[in-house]
C-alpha positions in Angstrom: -45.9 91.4 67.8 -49.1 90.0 66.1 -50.3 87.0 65.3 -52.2 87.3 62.1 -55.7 86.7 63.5 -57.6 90.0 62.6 -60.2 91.0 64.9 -62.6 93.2 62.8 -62.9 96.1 60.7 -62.0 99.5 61.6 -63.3 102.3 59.1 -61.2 104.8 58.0 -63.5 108.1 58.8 -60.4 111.1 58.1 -57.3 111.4 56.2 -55.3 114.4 56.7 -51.6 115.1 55.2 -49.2 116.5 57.4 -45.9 116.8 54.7 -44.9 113.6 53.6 -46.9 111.7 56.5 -50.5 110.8 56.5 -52.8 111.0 59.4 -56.0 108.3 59.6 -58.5 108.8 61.5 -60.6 104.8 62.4 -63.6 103.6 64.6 -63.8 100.4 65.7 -66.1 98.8 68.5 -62.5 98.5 70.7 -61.9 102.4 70.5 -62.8 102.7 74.1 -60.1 100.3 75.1 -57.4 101.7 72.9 -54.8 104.0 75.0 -52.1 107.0 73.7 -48.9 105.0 72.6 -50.2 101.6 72.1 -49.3 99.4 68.9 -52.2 98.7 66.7 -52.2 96.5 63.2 -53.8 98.2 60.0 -53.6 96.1 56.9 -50.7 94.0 58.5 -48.9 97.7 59.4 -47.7 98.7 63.0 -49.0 101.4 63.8 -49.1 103.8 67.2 -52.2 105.5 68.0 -51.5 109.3 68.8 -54.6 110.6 69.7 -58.2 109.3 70.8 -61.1 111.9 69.9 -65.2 111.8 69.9 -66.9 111.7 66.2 -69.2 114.1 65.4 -72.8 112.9 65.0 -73.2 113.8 61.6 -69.6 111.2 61.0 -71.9 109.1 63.3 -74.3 108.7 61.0 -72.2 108.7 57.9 -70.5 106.0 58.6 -73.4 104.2 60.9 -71.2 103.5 63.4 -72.5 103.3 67.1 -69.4 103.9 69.1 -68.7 107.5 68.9 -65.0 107.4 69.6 -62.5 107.2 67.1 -58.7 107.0 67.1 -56.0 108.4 65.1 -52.7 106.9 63.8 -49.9 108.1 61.6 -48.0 106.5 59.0 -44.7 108.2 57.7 -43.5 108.0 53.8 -41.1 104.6 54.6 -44.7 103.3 55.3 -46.4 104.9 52.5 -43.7 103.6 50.0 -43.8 100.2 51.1 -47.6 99.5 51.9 -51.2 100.6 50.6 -52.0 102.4 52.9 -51.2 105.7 51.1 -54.2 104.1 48.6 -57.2 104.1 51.7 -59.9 106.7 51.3 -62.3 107.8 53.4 -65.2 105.1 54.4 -62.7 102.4 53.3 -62.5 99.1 55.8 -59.1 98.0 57.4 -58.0 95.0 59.0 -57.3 95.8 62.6 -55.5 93.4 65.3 -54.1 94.7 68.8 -50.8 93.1 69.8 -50.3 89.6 70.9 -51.1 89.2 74.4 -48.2 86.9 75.8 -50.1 84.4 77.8 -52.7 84.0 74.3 -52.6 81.2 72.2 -50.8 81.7 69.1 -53.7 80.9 66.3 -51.3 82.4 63.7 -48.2 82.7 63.1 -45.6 85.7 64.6 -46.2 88.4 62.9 -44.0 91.7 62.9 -46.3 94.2 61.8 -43.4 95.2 59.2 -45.1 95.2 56.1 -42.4 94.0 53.2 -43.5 95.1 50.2 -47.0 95.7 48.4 -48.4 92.5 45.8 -51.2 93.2 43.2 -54.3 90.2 43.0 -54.1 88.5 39.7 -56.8 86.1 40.1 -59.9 85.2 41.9 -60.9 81.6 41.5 -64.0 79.7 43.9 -63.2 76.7 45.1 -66.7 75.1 46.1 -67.3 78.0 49.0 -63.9 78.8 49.9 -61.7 81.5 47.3 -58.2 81.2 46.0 -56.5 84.3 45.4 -53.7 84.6 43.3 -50.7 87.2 44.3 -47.7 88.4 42.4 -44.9 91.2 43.8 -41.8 92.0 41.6 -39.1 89.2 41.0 -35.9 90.1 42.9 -33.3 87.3 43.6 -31.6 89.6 45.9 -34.6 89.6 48.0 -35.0 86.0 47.7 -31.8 85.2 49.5 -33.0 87.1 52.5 -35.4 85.5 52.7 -38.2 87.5 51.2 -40.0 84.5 49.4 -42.8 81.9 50.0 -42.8 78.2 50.2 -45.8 75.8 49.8 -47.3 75.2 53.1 -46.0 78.5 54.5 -46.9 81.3 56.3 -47.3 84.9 54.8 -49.4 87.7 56.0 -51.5 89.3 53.3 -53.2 92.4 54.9 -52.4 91.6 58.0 -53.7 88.0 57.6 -52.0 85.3 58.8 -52.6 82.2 55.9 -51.3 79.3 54.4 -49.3 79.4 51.0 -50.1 77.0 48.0 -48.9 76.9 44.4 -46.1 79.4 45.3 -43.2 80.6 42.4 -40.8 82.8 42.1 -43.0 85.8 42.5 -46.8 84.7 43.1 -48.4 82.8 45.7 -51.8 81.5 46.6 -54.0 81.6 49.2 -57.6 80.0 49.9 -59.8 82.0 51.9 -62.8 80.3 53.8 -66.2 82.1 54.1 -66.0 82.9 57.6 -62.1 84.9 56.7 -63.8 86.9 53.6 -66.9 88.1 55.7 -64.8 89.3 58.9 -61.8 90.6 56.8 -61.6 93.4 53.9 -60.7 90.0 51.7 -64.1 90.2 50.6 -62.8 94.0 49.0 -59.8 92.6 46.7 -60.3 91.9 43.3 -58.1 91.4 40.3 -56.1 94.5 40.0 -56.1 95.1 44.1 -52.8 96.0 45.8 -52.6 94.1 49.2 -49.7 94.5 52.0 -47.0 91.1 52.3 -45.3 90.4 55.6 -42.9 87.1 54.7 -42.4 84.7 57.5 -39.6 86.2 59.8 -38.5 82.8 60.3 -37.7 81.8 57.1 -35.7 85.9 56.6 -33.3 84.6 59.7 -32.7 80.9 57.7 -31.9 82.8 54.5 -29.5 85.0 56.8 -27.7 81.8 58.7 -27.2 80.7 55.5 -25.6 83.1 54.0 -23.1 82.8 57.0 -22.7 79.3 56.5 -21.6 80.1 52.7 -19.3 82.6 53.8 
């Protein structure tokens, strides 16, 4: 479990295919606390890391990283189909969050780590220092009655962001981003035309769900 507070970058310094699956290969300044099996948050994906290694110098000093250990982490085709990451390249910046430490404070919301769907940025408007970004993902009233919608004043997680929803319609959603959010998140990356990863709120999936009970 997350809670939508992202805690830096981690660059994406290898990509291998392995079948269907993708191995990625990230460095980030907690690599040396990371251990074999446990849950890390990429773009708003759960993933495991599988392996921890030692970059080379000459990757060192690609990327201009200081830390020279690096971790890697596999996603399988359900993930790729759903999510962007099958869209990363090499050098490209990902949000990364551990998982929730249960005695923490919950700054977020709760956030599963199971990416929904992908949405595509529409529009990128200032808002006197702070951004709004405008989101759409395909209309589908099927989904909607599970739950997979926002409302205004909700929560959604775009990239594995936890933020609050304004302007919301049937299949676009806003969200204002303060400076200090697009400097410490890959926010600062999206444009118009840039395919982001959705987590809806779990708590409005298991309302939609009690209500269709109710109905039946």
């Amino acid at each position: 479990m997350f809670s939508g507070i992202i805690e830096e970058f981690a660059t994406v310094v290898d990509i291998r295919h392995d079948r269907e699956n993708i191995d990625f290969t990230l460095t980030c300044s907690f690599t040396d606390e990371l251990r074999i099996d446990q849950s890390v948050a990429h773009n708003g994906v759960c993933l495991t890391v599988i392996s921890i290694q030692e970059l080379t110098p000459e990757q060192c000093s690609r990327f201009n990283v200081q830390n020279p250990m690096c971790y890697v982490v596999t996603a399988m085709k359900e993930t790729l189909d759903r999510t962007n990451l099958g869209l990363l390249r090499i050098g490209d910046k990902v949000n990364v969050e551990r998982s929730m430490l249960m005695n923490g404070r919950l700054d977020g919301h709760i956030v599963q780590g199971h990416v929904d769907q992908t949405a595509v940025c529409t529009a990128k408007d200032d808002a006197d220092g702070s951004t709004y970004f405008t989101f759409e993902y395909p209309e589908n009233l099927e989904m909607a009655r599970k739950g997979y919608f926002t409302v205004d004043k909700g929560s959604v997680t775009v990239n594995g962001v936890s933020l609050t929803v304004c302007n919301p319609t049937q299949n676009t959603f806003q969200v204002a981003i303060i400076p200090y959010t697009m400097e410490h998140t890959n926010f600062q990356d999206i444009e118009v035309g840039t395919r982001v990863n959705i987590e809806f709120d779990i708590l409005g999936k298991y309302i939609a769900r009690l209500s269709q009970f109710a109905e039946s």
